[in-house]
C-alpha positions in Angstrom: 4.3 -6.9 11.4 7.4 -7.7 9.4 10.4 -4.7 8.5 9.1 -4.2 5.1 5.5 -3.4 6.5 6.2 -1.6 8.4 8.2 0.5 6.1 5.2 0.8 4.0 3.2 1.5 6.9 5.8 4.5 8.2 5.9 6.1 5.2 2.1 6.1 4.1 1.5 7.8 7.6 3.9 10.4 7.1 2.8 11.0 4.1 -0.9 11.0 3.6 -1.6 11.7 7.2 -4.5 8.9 6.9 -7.7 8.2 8.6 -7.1 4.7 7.9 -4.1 2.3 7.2 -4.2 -1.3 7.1 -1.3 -2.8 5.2 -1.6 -6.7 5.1 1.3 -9.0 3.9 -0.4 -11.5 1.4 3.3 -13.1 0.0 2.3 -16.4 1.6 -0.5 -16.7 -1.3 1.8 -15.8 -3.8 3.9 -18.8 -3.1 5.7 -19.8 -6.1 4.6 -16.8 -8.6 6.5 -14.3 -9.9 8.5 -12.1 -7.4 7.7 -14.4 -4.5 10.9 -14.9 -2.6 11.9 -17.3 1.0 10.7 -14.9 4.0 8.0 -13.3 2.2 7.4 -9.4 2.4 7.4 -9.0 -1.7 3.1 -8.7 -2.1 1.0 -6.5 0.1 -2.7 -5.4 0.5 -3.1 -1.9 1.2 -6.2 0.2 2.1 -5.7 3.7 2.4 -8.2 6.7 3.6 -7.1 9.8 3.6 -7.6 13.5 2.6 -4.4 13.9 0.1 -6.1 11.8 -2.5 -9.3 14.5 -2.7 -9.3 15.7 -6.4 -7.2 12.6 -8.0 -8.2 9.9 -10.0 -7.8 6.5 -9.0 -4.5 6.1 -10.9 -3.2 9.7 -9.9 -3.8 8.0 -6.1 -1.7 4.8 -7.1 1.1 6.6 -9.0 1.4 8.7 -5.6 1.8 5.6 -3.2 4.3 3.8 -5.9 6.1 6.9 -5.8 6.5 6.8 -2.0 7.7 3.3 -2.5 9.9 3.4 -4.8 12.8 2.3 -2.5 10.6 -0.4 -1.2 10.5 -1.8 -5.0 14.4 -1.5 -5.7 14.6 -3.8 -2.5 12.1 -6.5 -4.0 8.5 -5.5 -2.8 7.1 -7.0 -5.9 2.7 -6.0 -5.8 0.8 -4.1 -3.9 -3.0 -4.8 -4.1 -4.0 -1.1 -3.3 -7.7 0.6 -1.9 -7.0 4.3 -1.9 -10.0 6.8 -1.2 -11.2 9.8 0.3 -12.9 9.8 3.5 -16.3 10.9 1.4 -15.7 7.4 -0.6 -15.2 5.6 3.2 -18.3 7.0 4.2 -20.1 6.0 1.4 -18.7 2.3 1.3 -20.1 1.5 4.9 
C-alpha cells in the first residue's frame, strides 16, 4: 500500500470508525487520462461500511469523505470511485 493510501486509509478509520475499508489504488488504469501522473496514487476505489453514514443520502456520504480528503486533493489525488453504506445496506448486498 502506497503513502497516499494509506493516508486515505488512516483518515477514513479515524474517522468513520468503519466495519469495512478497502481502499484500492486503480491509477494504473488511468494511464494517460486526466490527472494521471508518473508513480501513480491520483485515482482510488473506495468501499466504505460504517455507522456515521446512517441518516445521509448518498451524496451527503460522498461530500463527507471529500471533506476528509481535502488535503489529499490539494496534493494531487485526482478520483475516487467511492461505495459508502451502512452496515444495514452491507447486510443486504450479500
Amino acid at each position: 500500500m502506497g503513502k497516499v493510501a494509506m493516508t486515505i486509509d488512516n483518515k477514513l478509520r479515524h474517522r468513520f470508525a468503519p466495519l469495512r475499508l478497502a481502499v484500492e489504488d486503480e491509477s494504473a488504469r488511468h494511464h494517460g487520462h486526466a490527472g494521471w501522473r508518473e508513480g501513480g496514487e491520483t485515482h482510488f476505489k473506495v468501499e466504505i461500511v460504517s455507522a456515521a453514514f446512517e441518516g445521509q443520502s448518498r451524496v451527503a456520504r460522498q461530500r463527507l469523505i471529500y471533506a476528509e480528503l481535502k488535503d489529499e486533493f490539494a496534493a494531487g489525488l485526482h478520483a475516487l470511485a467511492l461505495t459508502a453504506l451502512t452496515p444495514a445496506e452491507d447486510d443486504r448486498r450479500r
